[in-house]
C-alpha positions in Angstrom: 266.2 72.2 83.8 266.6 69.9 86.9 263.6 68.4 89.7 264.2 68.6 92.7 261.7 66.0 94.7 262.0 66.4 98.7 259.7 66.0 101.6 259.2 62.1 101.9 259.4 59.7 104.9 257.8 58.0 107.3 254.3 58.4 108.6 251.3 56.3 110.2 247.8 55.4 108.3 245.9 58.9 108.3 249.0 61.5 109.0 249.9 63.7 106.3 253.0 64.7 104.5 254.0 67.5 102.3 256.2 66.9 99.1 257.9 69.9 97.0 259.3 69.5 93.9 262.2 72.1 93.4 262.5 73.2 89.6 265.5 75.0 88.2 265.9 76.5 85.2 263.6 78.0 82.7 259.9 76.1 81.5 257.8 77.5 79.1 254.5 77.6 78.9 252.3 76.0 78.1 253.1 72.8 80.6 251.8 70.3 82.2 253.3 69.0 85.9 252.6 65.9 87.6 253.0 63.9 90.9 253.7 60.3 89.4 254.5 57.6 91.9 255.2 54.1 91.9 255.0 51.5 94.7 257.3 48.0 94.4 256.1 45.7 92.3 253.2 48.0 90.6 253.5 50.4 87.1 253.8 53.8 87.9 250.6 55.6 87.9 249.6 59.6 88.2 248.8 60.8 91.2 247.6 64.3 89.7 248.8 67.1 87.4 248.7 70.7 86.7 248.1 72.3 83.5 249.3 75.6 83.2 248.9 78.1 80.2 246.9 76.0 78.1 243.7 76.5 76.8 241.9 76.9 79.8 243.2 80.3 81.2 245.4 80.0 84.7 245.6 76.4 85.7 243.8 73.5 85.7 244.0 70.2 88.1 243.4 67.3 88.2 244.1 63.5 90.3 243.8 59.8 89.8 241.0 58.4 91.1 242.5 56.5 94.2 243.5 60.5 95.6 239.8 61.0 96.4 240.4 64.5 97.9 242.9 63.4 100.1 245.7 64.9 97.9 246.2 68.7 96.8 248.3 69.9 94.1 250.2 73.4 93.6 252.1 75.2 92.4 254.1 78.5 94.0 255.6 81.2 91.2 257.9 82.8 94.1 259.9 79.2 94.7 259.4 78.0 91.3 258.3 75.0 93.4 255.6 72.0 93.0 254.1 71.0 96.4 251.9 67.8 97.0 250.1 67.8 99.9 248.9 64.2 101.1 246.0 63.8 103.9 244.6 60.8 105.5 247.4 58.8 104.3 246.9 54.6 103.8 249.6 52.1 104.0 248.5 51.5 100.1 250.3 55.4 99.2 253.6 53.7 100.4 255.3 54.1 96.6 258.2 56.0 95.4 256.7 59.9 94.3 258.3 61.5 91.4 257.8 64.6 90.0 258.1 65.5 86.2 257.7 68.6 83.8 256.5 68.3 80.3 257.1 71.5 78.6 254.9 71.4 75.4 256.2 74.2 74.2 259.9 72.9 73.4 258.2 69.1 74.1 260.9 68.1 76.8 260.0 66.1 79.5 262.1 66.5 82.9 261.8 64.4 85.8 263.1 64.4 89.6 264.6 61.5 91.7 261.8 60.6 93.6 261.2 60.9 97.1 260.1 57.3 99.4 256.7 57.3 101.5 256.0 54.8 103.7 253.0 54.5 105.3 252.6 52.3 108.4 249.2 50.5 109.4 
């Protein structure tokens, strides 16, 4: 399995971006798939996740608190893709964004290369 992270770059305080997160290869379900990033000189923290085929039928999200509906999560069968969509954008989401898969089923964990934001006041 390999994560493919994409979409990063450049944008002002209160654009938006769109990140995708490319999986290939086969994950079972149930999983769980997060947005992770990590800005320099801070841990990494999680910006949301998706839980798919667990106990909760379909999927359930959910985001740290700092998103505060800015961000949206999803996830598209067709592309076997992972998209974050990021609104009203602050100079503090400048961070490295990583995507990762944890497949509970086999209990691996894959992750992508990141992808760099910057924000600009």
């Amino acid at each position: 399995v390999q994560l493919q992270a994409s979409g990063g770059g450049f944008v002002r305080a209160g654009g938006s971006l769109r990140l995708s997160c490319a999986v290939s290869g086969t994950i079972f379900s149930p999983n769980v798939m997060y947005w992770h990033r990590q800005a320099p000189g801070k841990q990494r923290e999680m910006v949301g996740r998706i839980v798919r085929g667990g106990s909760t039928p379909g999927e359930s999200i959910d985001y740290g608190d700092f998103v505060q509906g800015r961000f949206i999560i999803s996830w598209e069968n067709a592309k076997n893709t992972m998209y974050l969509q990021m609104n009203s954008l602050k100079p503090e989401d400048t961070a490295v964004y990583y995507c990762q898969v944890h497949d509970l089923r086999n209990l691996r964990q894959y992750w992508g290369q990141g992808t760099l934001v910057t924000v600009s006041s």
